[in-house]
Each structure stands twice: as structure tokens, then as C-alpha cells.
C-alpha positions in Angstrom: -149.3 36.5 73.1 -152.2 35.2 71.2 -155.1 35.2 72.7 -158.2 32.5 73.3 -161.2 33.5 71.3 -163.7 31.5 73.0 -165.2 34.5 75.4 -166.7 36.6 72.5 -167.9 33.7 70.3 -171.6 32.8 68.6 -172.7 30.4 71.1 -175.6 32.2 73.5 -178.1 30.9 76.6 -181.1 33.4 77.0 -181.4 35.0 80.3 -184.1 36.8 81.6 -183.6 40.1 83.1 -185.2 42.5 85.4 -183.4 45.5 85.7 -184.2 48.7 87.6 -187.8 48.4 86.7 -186.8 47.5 83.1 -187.1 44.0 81.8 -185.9 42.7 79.0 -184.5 39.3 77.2 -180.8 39.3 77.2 -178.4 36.7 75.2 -175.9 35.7 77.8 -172.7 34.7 75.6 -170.3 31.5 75.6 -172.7 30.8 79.4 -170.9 28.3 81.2 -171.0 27.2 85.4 -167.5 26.3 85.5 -164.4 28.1 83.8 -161.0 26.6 84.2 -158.1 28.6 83.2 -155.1 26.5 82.2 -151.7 27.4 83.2 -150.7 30.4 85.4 -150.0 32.5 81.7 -153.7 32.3 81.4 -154.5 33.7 85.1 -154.3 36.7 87.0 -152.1 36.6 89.3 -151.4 39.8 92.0 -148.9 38.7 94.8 -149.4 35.1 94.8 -153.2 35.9 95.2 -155.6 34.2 92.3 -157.1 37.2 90.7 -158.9 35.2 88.3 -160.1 32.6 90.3 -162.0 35.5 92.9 -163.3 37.4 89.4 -164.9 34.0 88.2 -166.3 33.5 91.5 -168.4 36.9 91.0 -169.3 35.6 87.6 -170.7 32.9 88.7 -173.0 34.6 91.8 -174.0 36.8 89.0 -175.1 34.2 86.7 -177.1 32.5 90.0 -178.8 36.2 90.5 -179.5 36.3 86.8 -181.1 32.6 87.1 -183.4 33.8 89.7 -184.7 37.1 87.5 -182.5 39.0 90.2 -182.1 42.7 89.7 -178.5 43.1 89.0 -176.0 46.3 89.1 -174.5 47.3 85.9 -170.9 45.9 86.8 -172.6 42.4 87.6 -174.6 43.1 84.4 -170.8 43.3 82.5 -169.5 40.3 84.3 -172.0 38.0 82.5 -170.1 38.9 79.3 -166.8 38.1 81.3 -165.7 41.8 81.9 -164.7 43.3 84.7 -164.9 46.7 85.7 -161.6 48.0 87.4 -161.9 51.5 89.3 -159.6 53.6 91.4 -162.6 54.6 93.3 -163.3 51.3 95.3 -167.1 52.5 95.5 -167.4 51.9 91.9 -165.3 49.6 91.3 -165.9 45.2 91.2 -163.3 45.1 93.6 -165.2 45.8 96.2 -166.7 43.3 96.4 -163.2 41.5 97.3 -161.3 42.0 100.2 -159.7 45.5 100.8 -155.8 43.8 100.4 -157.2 42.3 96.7 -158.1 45.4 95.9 -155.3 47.5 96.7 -152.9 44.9 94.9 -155.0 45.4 91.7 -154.8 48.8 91.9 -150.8 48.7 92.0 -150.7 46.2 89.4 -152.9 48.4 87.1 -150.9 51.3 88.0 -147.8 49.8 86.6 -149.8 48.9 83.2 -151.5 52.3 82.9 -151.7 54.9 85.6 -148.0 56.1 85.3 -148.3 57.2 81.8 -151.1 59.9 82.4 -149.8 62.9 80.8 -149.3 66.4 83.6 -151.4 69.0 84.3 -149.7 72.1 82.3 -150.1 75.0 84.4 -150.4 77.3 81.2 -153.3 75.3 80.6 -154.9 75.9 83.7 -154.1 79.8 84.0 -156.2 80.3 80.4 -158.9 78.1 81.9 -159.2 80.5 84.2 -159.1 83.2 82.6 -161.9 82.0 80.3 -163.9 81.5 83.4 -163.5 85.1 85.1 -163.9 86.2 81.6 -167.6 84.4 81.2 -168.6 85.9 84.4 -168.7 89.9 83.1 -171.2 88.5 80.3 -168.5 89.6 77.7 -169.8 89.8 73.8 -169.2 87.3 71.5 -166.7 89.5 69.9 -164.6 89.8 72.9 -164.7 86.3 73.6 -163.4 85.3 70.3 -160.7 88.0 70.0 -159.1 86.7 73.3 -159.5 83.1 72.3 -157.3 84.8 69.0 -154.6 86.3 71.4 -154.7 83.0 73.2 -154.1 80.8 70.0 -151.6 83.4 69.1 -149.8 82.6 72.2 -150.1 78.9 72.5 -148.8 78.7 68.8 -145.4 80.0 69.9 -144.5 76.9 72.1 -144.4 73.1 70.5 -146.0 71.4 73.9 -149.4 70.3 75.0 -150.7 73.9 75.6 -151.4 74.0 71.8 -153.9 71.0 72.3 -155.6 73.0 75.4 -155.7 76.7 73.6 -157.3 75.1 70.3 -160.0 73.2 72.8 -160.5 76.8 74.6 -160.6 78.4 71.0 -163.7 76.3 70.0 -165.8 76.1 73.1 -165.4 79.3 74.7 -167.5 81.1 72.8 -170.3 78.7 72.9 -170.5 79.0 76.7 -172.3 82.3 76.1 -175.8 80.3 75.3 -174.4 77.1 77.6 -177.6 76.1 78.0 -179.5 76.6 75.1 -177.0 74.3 73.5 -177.6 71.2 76.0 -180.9 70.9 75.2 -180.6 68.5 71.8 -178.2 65.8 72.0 -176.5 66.5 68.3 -176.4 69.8 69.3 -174.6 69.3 73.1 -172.4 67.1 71.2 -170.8 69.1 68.5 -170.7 72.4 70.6 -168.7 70.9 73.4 -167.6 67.5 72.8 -166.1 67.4 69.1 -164.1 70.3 69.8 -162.0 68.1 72.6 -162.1 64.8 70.4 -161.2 66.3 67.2 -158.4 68.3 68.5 -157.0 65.0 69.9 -157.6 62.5 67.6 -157.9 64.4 64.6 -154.1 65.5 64.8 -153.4 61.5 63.8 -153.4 61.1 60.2 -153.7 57.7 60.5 -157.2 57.7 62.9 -160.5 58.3 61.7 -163.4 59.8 63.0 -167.1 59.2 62.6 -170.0 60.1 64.6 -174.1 59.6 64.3 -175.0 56.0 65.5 -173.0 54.0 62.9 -172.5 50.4 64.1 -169.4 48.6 64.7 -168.1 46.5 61.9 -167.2 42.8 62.2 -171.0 42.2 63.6 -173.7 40.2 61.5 -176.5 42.3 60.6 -179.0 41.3 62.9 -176.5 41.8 65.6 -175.6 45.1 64.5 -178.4 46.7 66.2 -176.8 46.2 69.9 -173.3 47.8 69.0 -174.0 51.7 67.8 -171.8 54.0 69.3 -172.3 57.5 69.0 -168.8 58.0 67.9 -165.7 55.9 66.4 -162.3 56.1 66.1 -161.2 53.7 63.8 -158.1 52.7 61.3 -159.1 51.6 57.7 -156.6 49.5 55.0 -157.8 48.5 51.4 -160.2 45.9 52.2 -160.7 46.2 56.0 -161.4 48.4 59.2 -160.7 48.3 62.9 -162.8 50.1 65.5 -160.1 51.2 68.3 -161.9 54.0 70.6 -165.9 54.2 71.1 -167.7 57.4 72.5 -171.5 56.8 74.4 -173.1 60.3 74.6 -176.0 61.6 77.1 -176.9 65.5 76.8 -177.0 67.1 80.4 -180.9 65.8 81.9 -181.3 63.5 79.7 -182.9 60.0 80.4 -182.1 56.4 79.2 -184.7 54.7 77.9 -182.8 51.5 76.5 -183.0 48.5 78.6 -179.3 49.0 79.2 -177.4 52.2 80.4 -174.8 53.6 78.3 -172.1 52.3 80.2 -172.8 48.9 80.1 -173.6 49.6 76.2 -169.9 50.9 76.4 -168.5 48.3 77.7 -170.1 45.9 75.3 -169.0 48.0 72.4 -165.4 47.9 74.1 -165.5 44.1 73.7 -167.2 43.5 70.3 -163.7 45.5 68.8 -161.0 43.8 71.1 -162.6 40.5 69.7 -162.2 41.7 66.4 -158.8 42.9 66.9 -158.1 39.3 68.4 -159.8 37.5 65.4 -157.2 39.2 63.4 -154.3 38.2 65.0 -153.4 41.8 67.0 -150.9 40.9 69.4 -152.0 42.3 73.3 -154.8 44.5 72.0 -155.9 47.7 73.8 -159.3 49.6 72.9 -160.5 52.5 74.6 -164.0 54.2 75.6 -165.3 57.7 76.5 -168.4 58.0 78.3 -170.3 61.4 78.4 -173.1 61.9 80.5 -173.9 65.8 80.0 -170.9 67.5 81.0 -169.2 64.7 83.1 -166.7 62.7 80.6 -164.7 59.2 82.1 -162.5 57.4 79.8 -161.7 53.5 79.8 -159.3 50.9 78.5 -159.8 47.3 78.5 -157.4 45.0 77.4 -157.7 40.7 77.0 -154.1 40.3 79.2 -155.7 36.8 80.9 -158.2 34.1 79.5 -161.9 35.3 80.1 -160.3 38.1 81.8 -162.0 41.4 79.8 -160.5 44.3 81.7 -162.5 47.4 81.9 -160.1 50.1 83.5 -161.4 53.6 84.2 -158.4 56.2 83.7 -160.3 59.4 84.7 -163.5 61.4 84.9 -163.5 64.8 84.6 -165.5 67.4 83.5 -165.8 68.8 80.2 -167.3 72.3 81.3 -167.6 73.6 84.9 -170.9 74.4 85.1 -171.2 76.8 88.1 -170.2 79.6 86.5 -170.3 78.2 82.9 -166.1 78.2 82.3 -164.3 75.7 80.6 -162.4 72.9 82.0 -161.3 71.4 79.0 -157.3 71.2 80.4 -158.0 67.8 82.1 -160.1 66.6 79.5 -158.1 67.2 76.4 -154.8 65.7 78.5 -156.7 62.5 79.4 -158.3 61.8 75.6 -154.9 62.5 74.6 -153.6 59.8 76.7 -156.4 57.8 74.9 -154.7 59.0 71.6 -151.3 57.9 72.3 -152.2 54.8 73.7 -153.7 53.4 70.3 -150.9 55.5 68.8 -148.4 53.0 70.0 -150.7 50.3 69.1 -151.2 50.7 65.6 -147.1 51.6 65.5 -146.4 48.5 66.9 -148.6 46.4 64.8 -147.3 48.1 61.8 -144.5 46.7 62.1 -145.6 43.3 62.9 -147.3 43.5 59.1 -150.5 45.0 60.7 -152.0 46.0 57.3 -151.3 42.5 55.8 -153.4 41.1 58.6 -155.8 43.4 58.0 -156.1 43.0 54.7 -156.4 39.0 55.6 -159.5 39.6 57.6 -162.8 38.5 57.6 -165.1 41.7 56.6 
């Protein structure tokens, strides 16, 4: 199914914003009172109840709170832009401001779509996360760390499952919990001590995904646009003449502050949009992109798809953290399972397209 192109184009009304104390001129995109979606195809439709129609009825009280230089939440904040945020947790989630029926329907629609493909807990996994735990609490050395992070790649390299994923995550950060807090100090540092070692050993097992951190900005976006879209990491696919953002990491080191006029997650969710659009500029059939929030050492991941017109749906999978911090162990058994999930899922993206003659769209594309 081809999708309409009119929620992420140029045209732009200027908004002005207040914020949790922070003010700040913000381009509302493709603004417009009234959005009719043609057809059923085009709407969301969850046991004969009009998904779409209660979603663009949020919109549009959050363009009237906008108009009156309202403060606004971040998920009414996301809405302007036409996406919605979908959450399990129904504290969280846009859906609660529906009726408790809507939202459960949602939820077992979504479920369906997503939810049932989450990959196990292994309890291997868990047993060496233990271990590394109990094993941080006698202050071991260094060397004793990293000789039973040896015996435990040793080990994991004898099976051909998931465990290999969670022993080479273990083999990396364990031996940085020793000065866990001396390394969450300076955001470069926080990140490549105890966030690359997770994304790397997921992603970076894809020859066909690569990887790129340090604020480079999404492609597809005219310069003076740029700016706004800057993820902290990428995961994108490249052909001769063209590349395609799929996955998007927003970083904050433990106690650290936002100073941006935004919060990460909104950022996120921005970013998440700006590469489905390019994906649907291109011609991708049903594009999925994904996005990992990290906010010290609490990591949730997201996929947002374009399934129905000016529908952009921001789906939380999981958040989990990436080290338990009371007694400084590792939980990195959750976290590598979920990112792989991420992994897979634009896995059988780009294998599908492939097919389709991805790379000869690709190569088509507008740079």
C-alpha cells in the first residue's frame, strides 16, 4: 500500500509555544482545522470503533491549546506533527485520554502487529547476569572480572542461540562497572562504555546495517532544516547513490539536564518521522522505522509505522534498564533481546524490499 505524503510535506503555520517554562517558536507542519480521511482503507478502525476519527479529535484540542500559547505535554506536543504515541502503560500513553474500552482495543490490535514477536527471556542469560552482579559486589579486580567474562564467552560460544548476543554484551560492560560512575559523568563517555557495547552487538552482526554515532543529521532534510533532526546515533542502509536512515538513538547520561526547547523524546519522535517520510518518498511499501531512547541507564525502544492516512504511530515495545544500578550489575539480557527485536524487524524490512527492487528505488531517489 502506497502511502499519502501530504503529512510530512514543506508547507508550515508558526505556532507559538510555551513549554514547561521554555518558550520557543515552533513550525507546525501541513496545519490544518479539519482532516477528512477518505475511505475506511485510510482509517483506523478497532472493532467498528473510529480510531482515527477520536486521534484527530486530540489533534485538533491540541492545536486550540497551542493557539492559546497553552503549555502542552510532550504527547500533545507529537500530535501537532500527526503522531501519536501508543503505550502499554495507559499512564503514558495518548490513549488515555480515550475511553478505557478504546484503549484496550488498541492495545490488542497492536499486539497482533508487534507485541507477539518479542523474542524470550533466555534463562542462561539471566543466570550470568547474575552472576556478574554477585560478582561486582566482592569488589573483584579487573583481572578477575575479565577472566570470567573469558570463561563466559568461552561457554556462550558453544551454543548457536541468543546467549551468544547476551555473553558478548556481558563481555564488554562488565568490566567497566568497576568505575560505574566515573564513567556516567561525560555523555561520550557514558555512551560508548555502556551503550555501544549493546547496539553494536545487535546491529553490527548485519552486514547490511550501518552504524554511525556523534550528532550527524538525518539525510533527505534541506540544510537549514538539518539542524532539528541530529540523532546521536543511526542505523542506516546505503546503495551507490543513496541512503536510508532506519533506526535513531537520543542519548542522556544519568543526571543530566535538557536544555533544548524540546525533550529528547519528542526530538525522537520527530527524527522517527523525518525517515518514514523519506522511506515513503521513495516508494517503500508499509515502512517501519525504529527509535531507542536513553535517559542514563533507563533505555525504551519504539516503532512507528504510516499503516493509516495522518496516522504516525509511535509504539513503545519496552523500557528496560541497561545497568541495574543498586548494586552496579548488568542487566543487559532484556536489553540486548529487545534491540534485537529492533534488528530483526528492519531485517525483514530491507529483505522484503530487496526484493521488490529496493536498491533500484533507491538508487532513483532524490538525495
Amino acid at each position: 500500500m502506497r502511502m499519502n505524503n501530504k503529512y510530512h510535506s514543506k508547507a508550515a503555520n508558526r505556532v507559538r509555544w510555551v513549554c514547561s517554562k521554555r518558550q520557543y517558536e515552533y513550525v507546525l507542519k501541513d496545519y490544518c482545522k479539519d482532516c477528512t480521511l477518505k475511505g475506511d482503507e485510510a482509517k483506523w478502525i478497532v472493532n467498528n470503533n473510529d480510531v482515527s476519527a477520536r486521534l484527530a479529535e486530540f489533534r485538533q484540542t491540541s492545536v486550540r491549546l497551542a493557539s492559546q500559547k497553552r503549555s502542552l505535554s510532550d504527547i500533545r506536543m507529537l500530535s501537532l506533527d500527526y503522531i501519536y504515541f501508543v503505550s502499554n502503560d495507559l499512564t503514558q500513553s495518548m490513549t488515555r485520554y480515550l475511553i478505557f474500552e478504546t484503549h484496550q482495543d488498541v492495545m490488542k490490535d497492536l499486539q497482533a502487529t508487534f507485541f507477539l514477536h518479542l523474542p524470550p527471556i533466555i534463562a542462561n542469560g539471566m543466570q550470568w547476569c547474575q552472576q556478574a552482579e554477585d560478582l561486582l559486589a566482592c569488589s573483584p579486580s579487573w583481572r578477575d572480572l575479565k577472566m570470567w567474562c573469558v570463561d563466559l564467552l568461552s561457554k556462550a560460544c558453544k551454543s548457536d542461540n541468543e546467549v551468544d548476543l547476551i555473553a558478548d554484551i556481558l563481555y564488554n560492560i562488565t568490566p567497566k562497572l568497576l568505575k560505574c560512575a566515573e564513567d556516567s559523568k561525560l555523555e561520550d563517555t557514558f555512551a560508548h562504555s555502556f551503550v555501544d557495547p549493546i547496539i553494536e552487538a545487535v546491529f553490527g552482526s548485519a552486514d547490511i546495517f550501518q552504524r554511525h554515532w556523534a550528532n550527524g543529521a538525518l539525510l533527505g532534510q534541506k540544510r537549514k532544516c538539518r539542524i532539528e533532526y541530529k540523532p546521536d546515533w543511526v542505523v542506516y542502509i546505503k546503495s551507490w547513490t543513496s541512503r536510508l536512515d532506519l533506526a535513531v538513538l537520543e542519548l542522556k547520561r544519568p543526571s543530566g539536564s535538557n536544555n533544548g526547547p524540546v525533550s529528547d523524546f519528542v526530538k525522537l519522535g520527530r527524527q522517527m518521522k523525518t525517515m518514514l517520510g523519506k522511506l515513503v518518498d521513495i516508494g517503500v511499501e508499509s515502512p517501519v522505522v525504529c527509535g531507542i531512547l536513553v535517559e542514563g541507564f533507563k533505555c525504551s525502544t519504539y516503532i512507528m509505522d504510516l499503516k493509516y492516512e495522518a496516522t504516525y504511530r509511535m509504539i513503545r515495545l519496552a523500557s528496560f534498564n541497561l545497568v541495574l544500578l543498586e548494586k552496579k550489575g548488568p542487566k543487559g539480557t532484556t536489553a540486548g533481546l529487545y534491540l534485537r527485536f529492533l534488528s530483526e524487524t528492519l531485517g525483514i524490512m530491507v529483505k522484503h524490499d530487496q526484493t521488490e527492487g529496493f536498491y533500484q528505488v533507491m538508487d532513483n531517489a532524490p538525495v
